[in-house]
C-alpha positions in Angstrom: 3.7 -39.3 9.8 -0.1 -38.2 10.0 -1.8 -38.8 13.4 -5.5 -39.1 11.3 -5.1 -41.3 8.2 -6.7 -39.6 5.5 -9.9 -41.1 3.7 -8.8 -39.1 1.0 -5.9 -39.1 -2.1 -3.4 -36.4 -0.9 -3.9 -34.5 -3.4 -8.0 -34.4 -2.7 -6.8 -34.1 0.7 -5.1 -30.7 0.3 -7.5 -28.9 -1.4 -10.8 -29.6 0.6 -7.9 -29.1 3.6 -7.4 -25.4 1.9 -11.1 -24.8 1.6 -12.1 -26.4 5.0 -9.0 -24.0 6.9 -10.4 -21.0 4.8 -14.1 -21.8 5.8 -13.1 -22.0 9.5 -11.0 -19.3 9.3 -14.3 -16.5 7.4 -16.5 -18.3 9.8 -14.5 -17.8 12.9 -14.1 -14.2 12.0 -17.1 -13.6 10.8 -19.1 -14.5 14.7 -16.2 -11.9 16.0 -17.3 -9.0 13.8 -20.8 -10.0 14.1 -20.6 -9.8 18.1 -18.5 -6.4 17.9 -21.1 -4.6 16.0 -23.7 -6.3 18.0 -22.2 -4.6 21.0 -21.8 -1.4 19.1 -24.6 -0.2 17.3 -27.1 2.4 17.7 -29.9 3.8 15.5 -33.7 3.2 14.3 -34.5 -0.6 14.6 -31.9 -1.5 17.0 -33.7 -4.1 18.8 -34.3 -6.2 15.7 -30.6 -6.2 14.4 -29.3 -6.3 17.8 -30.9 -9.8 17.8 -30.1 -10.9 13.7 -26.6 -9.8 14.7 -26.9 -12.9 17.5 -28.3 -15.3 14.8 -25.4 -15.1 12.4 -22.9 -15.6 15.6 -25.0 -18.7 16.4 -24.8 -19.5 12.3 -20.9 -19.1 12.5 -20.0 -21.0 15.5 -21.8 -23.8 14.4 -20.3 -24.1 11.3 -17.1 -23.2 12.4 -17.3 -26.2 14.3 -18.5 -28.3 11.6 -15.3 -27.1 9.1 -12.9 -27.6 12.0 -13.9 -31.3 12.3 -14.3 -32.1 9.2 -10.7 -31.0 8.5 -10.0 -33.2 10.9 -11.6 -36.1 10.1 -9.3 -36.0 6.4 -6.2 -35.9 8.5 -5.9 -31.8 8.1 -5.1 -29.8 11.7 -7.7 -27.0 11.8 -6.1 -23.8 12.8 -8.4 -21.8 14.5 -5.8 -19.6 16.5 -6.0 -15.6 16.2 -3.1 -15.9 14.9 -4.4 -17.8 11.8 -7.2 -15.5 11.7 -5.4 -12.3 11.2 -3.4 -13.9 8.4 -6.1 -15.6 6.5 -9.1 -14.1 6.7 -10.7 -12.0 4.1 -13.6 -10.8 5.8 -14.1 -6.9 5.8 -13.8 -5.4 9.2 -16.1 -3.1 11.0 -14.7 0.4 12.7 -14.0 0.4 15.9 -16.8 2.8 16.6 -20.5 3.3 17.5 -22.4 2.1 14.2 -25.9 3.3 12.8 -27.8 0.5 11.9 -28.1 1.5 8.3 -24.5 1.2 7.8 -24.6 -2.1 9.9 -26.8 -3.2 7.2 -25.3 -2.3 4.3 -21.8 -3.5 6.2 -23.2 -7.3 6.6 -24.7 -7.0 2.8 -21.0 -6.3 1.5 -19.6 -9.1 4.3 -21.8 -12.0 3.1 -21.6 -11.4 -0.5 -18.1 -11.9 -0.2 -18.5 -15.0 2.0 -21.0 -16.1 -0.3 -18.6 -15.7 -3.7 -15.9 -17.2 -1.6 -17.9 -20.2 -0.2 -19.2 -21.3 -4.2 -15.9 -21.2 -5.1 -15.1 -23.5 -2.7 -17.9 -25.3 -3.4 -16.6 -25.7 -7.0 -12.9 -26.6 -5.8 -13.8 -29.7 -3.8 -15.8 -31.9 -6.0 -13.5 -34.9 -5.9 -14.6 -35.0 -1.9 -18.4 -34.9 -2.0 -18.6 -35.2 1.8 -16.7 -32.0 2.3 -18.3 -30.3 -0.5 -22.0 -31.2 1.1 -20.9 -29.6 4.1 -19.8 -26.6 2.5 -22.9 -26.3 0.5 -24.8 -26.6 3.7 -22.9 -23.6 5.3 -23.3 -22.1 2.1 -27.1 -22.4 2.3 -27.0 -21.0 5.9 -25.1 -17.6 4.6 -27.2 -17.2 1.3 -30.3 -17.1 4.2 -28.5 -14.3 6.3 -27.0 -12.5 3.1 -31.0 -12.3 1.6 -32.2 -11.0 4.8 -29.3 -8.8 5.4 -30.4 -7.1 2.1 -34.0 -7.4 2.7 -32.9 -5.2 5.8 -31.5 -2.9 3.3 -34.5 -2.4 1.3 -35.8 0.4 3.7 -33.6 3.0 2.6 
């Protein structure tokens, strides 16, 4: 038996669930990358992506939270372990190395158009649950912003 009763028919219930645990689970990864390059990068206009680096960790924390409880709120556990992040997320991965900025750049470009893709797509999946799906076109909003100025970054090359 369910601890949360579900608002929701099950079947409405699992797939918003499915795009809720994948949100949490991009988002989640997405503030680790975005504070490992933070820490590693070098290069021409380090200051400035230094600090966008911090906004999009602020960006997916927030949301992160915001996914995790609304999962719970239609009686789905949110798994936000490690372990559940190295088996579902899709997000591209950095190397473990010192990064140039331009490649930072074009990095996060590549990362949020994926994000992006995956987020309308979940977007398009959840229509039955309107609450869910204005959440995730909220967060959705919130990467489109990063993923423009991430390529507005990438302009100067």
């Amino acid at each position: 038996m369910a601890l949360i009763k579900s608002p929701l028919p099950e079947n409405v219930q699992k797939i918003a669930g499915e795009a809720l645990q994948g949100t949490l689970v991009d988002l989640s990864d997405l503030s680790l990358i975005a504070k490992q390059v933070h820490w590693t990068i070098v290069g021409r206009n380090f200051r400035s992506i230094h600090l966008q680096l911090d906004d999009v960790v602020d960006t997916a924390r927030q949301y992160t939270d915001v996914a995790a409880e609304r999962a719970a709120a239609i009686g789905v556990l949110p798994d936000g372990r490690v372990d559940a992040l190295r088996a579902q997320s899709r997000v591209p991965q950095p190397p473990v190395e010192w990064i140039q900025t331009e490649d930072a750049i074009a990095f996060f470009v590549d990362v949020f158009d994926q994000m992006v893709a995956r987020m309308r797509e979940r977007i398009d999946a959840t229509e039955e649950d309107q609450v869910t799906q204005d959440l995730l076109i909220e967060i959705t909003a919130a990467l489109e912003k990063h993923y423009w100025m991430w390529q507005a970054e990438n302009q100067s090359r």
